[in-house]
N, C-alpha and C positions, 0 to 999 in steps of 0.2 A: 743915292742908291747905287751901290759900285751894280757894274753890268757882268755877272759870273757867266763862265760858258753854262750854255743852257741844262748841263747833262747835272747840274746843281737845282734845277728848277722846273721849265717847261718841259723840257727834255723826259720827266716822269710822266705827264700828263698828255704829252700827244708827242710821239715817236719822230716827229717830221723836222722836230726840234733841236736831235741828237746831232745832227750834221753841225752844233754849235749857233747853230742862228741865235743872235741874240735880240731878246722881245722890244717890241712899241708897240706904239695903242694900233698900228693896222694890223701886224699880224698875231696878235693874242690870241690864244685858240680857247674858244668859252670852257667852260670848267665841264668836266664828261659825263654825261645824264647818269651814264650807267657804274658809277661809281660807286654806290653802294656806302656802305660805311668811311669808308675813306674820305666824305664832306665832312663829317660832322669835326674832323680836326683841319678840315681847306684852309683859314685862317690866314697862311702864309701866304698863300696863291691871291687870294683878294687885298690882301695887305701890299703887295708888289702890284697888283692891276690899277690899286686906286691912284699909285705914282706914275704908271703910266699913261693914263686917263690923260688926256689933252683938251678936252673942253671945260668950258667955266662951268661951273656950279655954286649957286648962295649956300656960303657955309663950309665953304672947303678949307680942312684944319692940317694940312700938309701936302706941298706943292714938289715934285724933285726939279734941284735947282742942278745947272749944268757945273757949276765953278764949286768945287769940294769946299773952298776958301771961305762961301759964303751959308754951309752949312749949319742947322742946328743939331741936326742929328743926322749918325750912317744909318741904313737901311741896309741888312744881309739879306739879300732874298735867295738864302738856302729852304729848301723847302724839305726839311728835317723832318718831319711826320711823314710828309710822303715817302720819304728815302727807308724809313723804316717800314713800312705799309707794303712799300714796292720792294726792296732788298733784305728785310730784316725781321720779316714779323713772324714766322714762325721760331726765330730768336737761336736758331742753329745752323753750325759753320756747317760749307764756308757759305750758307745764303747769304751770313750776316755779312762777307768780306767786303763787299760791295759799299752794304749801310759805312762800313767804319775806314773805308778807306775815301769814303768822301768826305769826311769830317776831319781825316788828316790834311788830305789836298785843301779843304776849305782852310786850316789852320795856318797851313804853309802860305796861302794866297794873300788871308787876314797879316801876318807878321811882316809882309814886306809893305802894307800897307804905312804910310809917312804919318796916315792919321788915327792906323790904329795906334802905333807906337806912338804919337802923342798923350791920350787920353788914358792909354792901356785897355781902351777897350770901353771905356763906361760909357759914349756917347754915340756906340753901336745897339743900334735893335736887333736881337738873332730872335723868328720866332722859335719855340717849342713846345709846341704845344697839348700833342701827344705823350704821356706821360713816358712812355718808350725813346721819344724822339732826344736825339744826337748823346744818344746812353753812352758811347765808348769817351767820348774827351769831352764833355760836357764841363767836368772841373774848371778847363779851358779857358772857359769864356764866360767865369761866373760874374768877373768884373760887369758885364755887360747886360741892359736891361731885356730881359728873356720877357715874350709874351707864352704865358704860361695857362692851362685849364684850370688847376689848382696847385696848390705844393705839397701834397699827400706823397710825391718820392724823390722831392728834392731836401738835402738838410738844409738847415737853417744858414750853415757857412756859404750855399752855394746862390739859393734862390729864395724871397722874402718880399714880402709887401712893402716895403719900404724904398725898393729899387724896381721892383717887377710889376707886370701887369698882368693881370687878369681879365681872359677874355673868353666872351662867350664860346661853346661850340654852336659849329654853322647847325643849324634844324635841320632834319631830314623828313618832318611831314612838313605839307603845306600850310600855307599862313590863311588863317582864316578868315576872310579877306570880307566876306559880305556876312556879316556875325551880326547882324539887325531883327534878332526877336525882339517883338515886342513884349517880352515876358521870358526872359531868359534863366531864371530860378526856377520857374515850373518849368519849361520845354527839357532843361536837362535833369532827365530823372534820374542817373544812377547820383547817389552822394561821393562816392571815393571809388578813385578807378585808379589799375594799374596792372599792366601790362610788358612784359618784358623778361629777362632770365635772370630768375630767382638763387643761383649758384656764382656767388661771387668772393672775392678774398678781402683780406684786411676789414675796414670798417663795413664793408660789404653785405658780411655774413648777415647783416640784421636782416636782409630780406630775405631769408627762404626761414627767419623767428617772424618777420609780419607775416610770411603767409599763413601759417598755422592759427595766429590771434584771430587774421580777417576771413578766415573760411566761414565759408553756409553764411553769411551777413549779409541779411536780402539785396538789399540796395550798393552794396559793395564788390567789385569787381577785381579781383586780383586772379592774375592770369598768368603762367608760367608761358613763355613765347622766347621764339631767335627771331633778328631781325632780318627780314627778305621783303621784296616787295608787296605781298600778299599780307604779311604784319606788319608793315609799316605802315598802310591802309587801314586793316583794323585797327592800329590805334588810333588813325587822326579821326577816325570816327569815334571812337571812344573814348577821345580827350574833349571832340565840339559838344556830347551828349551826357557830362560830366560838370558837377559842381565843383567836384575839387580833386585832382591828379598828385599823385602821391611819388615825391621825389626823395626816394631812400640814395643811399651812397653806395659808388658801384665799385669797382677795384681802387679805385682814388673816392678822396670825398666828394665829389660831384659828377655828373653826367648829364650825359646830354638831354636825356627826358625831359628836366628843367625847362631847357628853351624851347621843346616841342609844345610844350605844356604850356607855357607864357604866348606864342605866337597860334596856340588853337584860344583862348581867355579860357581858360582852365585855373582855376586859384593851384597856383602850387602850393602842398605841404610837403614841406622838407625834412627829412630826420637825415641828419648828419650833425654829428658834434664837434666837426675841423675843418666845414666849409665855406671858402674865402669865393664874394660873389662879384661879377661886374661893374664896374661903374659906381661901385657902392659908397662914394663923395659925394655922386650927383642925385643918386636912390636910395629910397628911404623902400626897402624890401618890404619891410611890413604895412608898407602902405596895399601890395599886392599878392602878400606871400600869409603863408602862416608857418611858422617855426616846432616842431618839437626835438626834444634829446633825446636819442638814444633809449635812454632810461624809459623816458615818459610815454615812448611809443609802442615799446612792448609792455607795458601796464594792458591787460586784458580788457577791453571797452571804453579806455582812457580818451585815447584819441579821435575814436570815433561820437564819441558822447561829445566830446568839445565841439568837434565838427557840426553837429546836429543843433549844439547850442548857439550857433551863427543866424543871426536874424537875416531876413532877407533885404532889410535897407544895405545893412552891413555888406551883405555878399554882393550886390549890388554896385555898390560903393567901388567895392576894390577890381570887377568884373572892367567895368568903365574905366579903373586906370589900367588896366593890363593894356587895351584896349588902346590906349594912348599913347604907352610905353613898348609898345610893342617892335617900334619900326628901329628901335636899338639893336633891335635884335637881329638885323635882318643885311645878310653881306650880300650884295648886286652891282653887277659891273651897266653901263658906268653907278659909281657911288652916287650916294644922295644925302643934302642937308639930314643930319642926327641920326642916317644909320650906323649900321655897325664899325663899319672898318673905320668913321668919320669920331666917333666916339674914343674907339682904340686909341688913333691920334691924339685925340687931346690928353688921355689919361698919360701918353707918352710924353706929353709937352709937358705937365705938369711932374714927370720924374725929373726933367734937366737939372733942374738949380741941385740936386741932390748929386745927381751924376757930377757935376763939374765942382761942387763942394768938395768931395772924392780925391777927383782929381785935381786938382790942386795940393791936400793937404798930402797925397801920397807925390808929390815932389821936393816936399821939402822934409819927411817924418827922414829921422839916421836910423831907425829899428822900427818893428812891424809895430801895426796900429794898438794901440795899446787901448783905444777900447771894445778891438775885438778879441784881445787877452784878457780884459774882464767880464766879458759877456760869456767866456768859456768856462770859465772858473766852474 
């Protein structure tokens, strides 16, 4: 993990940090209660605390080693979501000058690097996770494997399942921790809940077409809301008193609700037709999800009738793995065996042989790769 001045990382997160201190595991300053939306893309900040972490733990899937020589992989702990969150996000100069002259400095820093200029970059992790985050020179650094929420506004030349990682967003309700009815199909009586603002772009739009389908349907709850802490409460309540929570696509194909949803045991259903989910080599989704298209979920009583047509061993069944699979989900300093940021890791260890594939064949090609001039075609 190169060590950046902190005014790339901590430095957004507790002011005390700008003075360039640079982080270890005594003075890491915990991630700040009152942050509001700005967790649910943290990702970076726990991804950098789990290399600082200094105690043992069973199952720990990436160690920072002091000698570069002895690396598998760089770690950038630029904390790109936050820089746009904090410098950029009403997306208007010059607030933005801030956002995009750190991603220059970041760039200048990266090219003197001995190791980036080895690999060209593919055996660097930069997160970005916020669909906004390191927008001005992103092109930059596509060589390199991005942890990403989904790829709904990256193209296919920049960012791709095949090099990238997908990773959850952090929750912003609480994990449903003592979930022991004994009777958990009857205690939650509404059938389909859903909660949240209904005015979104791109594949979006389809939620403010479910709300008109799902209006006056007794047992169904769809709710026009912004997120504050007053609704962010009413929903973890009305995700633990729900059969099944209803995860539409929000400006990108995925969001965060998902994982509010999974870590309350809420059966997610999902209507999005371009979204790319976590860990989905190790998860078999539909062992705890249900799937519809686009299409099939604005069908007038479509989906709600399937839903109804779920037996309660079935609901059951899948209630109990959420319930098991949950702790994937879930980023805590220090880290722990199979949570989040421990899973990230591995999906990263499994891009290497790809990245260094890469890199090799681009030291020896005399003109550009020519199968990504046929894949253009």
């Amino acid at each position: 993990m190169y060590d950046l001045p902190s005014r790339f990382n901590l430095g957004m997160v507790n002011r005390r940090f700008l003075n360039e201190t640079i982080a270890n595991a005594q003075n890491l300053p915990p991630w700040p209660s009152n942050s509001g939306l700005k967790k649910q893309h943290s990702v970076e900040y726990w991804m950098m605390a789990s290399l600082l972490h200094e105690g043992d733990f069973d199952g720990r899937e990436a160690v920072r080693v002091s000698d570069p020589e002895l690396a598998d992989v760089f770690f950038v702990p630029f904390f790109s979501s936050m820089s746009f969150n904090t410098h950029g996000h009403n997306m208007t100069d010059p607030e933005t000058e801030v956002d995009r002259q750190l991603q220059v400095d970041l760039l200048e820093f990266l090219r003197k690097s001995v190791f980036w200029q080895k690999s060209g970059g593919r055996d660097h992790v930069i997160p970005m996770h916020h669909p906004n985050a390191f927008r001005f020179l992103r092109e930059q650094v596509n060589a390199s494997i991005l942890i990403v929420a989904d790829f709904g506004r990256y193209p296919k030349t920049m960012s791709r399942l095949s090099k990238d990682v997908v990773a959850p967003y952090v929750h912003v309700v609480d994990s449903f921790t003592d979930d022991n009815s004994p009777n958990p199909f009857e205690s939650r009586r509404t059938l389909l809940f859903f909660r949240g603002r209904t005015v979104r772009k791109d594949e979006g739009i389809v939620r403010a077409k479910l709300g008109k389908i799902l209006a006056r349907i007794e047992d169904v709850h769809y709710e026009q809301s912004f997120a504050n802490g007053d609704s962010i409460k009413a929903s973890s309540q009305g995700m633990r008193a729900s059969k099944f929570c209803l995860n539409p696509a929000g400006d990108t194909p995925s969001s965060n609700r998902l994982f509010d949803a999974i870590v309350s045991h809420c059966i997610p259903v999902i209507v999005s037709d371009k979204i790319e989910l976590p860990y989905e080599d190790e998860l078999d989704y539909t062992q705890f999800s249900l799937f519809f298209s686009v299409n099939e979920a604005l069908k007038p009583g479509y989906m709600v009738g399937k839903l109804r047509q779920v037996p309660k061993d079935r609901w059951e069944e899948m209630w109990r793995k959420l319930k098991s699979i949950s702790l994937h989900y879930e980023y805590q300093y220090p880290p722990k065996k199979e949570d989040a940021v421990n899973m990230l890791w591995r999906q990263i260890r499994r891009k290497l042989p790809g990245a260094k594939l890469s890199e090799h064949r681009s030291r020896r090609l005399k003109i550009p790769d020519w199968w990504d001039r046929r894949r253009r075609r």
